[in-house]
N, C-alpha and C positions, 0 to 999 in steps of 0.2 A: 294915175291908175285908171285903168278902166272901166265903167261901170257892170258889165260881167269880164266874168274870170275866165277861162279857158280852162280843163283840169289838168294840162299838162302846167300850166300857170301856177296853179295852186299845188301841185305836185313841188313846183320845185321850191314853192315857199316853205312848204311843208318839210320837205325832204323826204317825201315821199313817190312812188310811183303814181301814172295817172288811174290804172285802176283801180290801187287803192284808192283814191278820189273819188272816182266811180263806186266802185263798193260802201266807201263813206257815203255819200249820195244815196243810193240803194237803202242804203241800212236806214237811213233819218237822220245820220249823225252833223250832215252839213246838206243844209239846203239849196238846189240845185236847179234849174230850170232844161228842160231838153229840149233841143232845138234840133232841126234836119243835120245841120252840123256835129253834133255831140250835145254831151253837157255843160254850161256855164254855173259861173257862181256868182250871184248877185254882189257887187262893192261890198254892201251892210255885212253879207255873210260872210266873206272874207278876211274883211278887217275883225269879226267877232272870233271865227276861227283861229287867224293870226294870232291876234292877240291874248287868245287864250293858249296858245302855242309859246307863244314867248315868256309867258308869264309863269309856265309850267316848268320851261326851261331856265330861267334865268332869275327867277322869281321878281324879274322887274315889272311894273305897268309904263305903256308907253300910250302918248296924244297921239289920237287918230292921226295928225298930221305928218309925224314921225313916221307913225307905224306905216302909214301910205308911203311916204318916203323909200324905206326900207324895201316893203314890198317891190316897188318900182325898179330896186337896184338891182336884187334879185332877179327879176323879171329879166333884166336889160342884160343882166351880166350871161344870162344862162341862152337865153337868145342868141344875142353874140355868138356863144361857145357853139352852138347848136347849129348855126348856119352853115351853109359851104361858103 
């Protein structure tokens, strides 16, 4: 996992679109850094988000290391699909 997020990143952990991410961001609801690029999500924020995401979902708690994991696969799988 990378230390910031991209919010198309966090979009798709979420299951969410990126400006809803953006808008979350906007709002306060997830802490965001903007950069010339867009917006990023710090690691800490991420996995807090995440994890308060899964937990909401699934009413499980998952180790950060897991939940990185996870993240990761995501990432990797939607990536993939997304490429040409």
């Amino acid at each position: 996992m990378d230390e910031l997020l991209s919010t198309q990143e966090m979009a798709w952990v979420l299951g969410r679109s990126s400006g809803t991410i953006r808008d979350m961001i906007r709002d306060g609801d997830i802490e965001g850094v903007r950069l010339p690029a867009g917006y990023r999500i710090p690691k800490a924020e991420a996995l807090r988000v995440a994890r308060a995401h899964v937990e909401a979902e699934t009413g499980r708690s998952l180790p950060d290391r897991r939940l990185e994991t996870l993240i990761d696969q995501v990432i990797d799988r939607n990536a993939r699909a997304t490429s040409p």
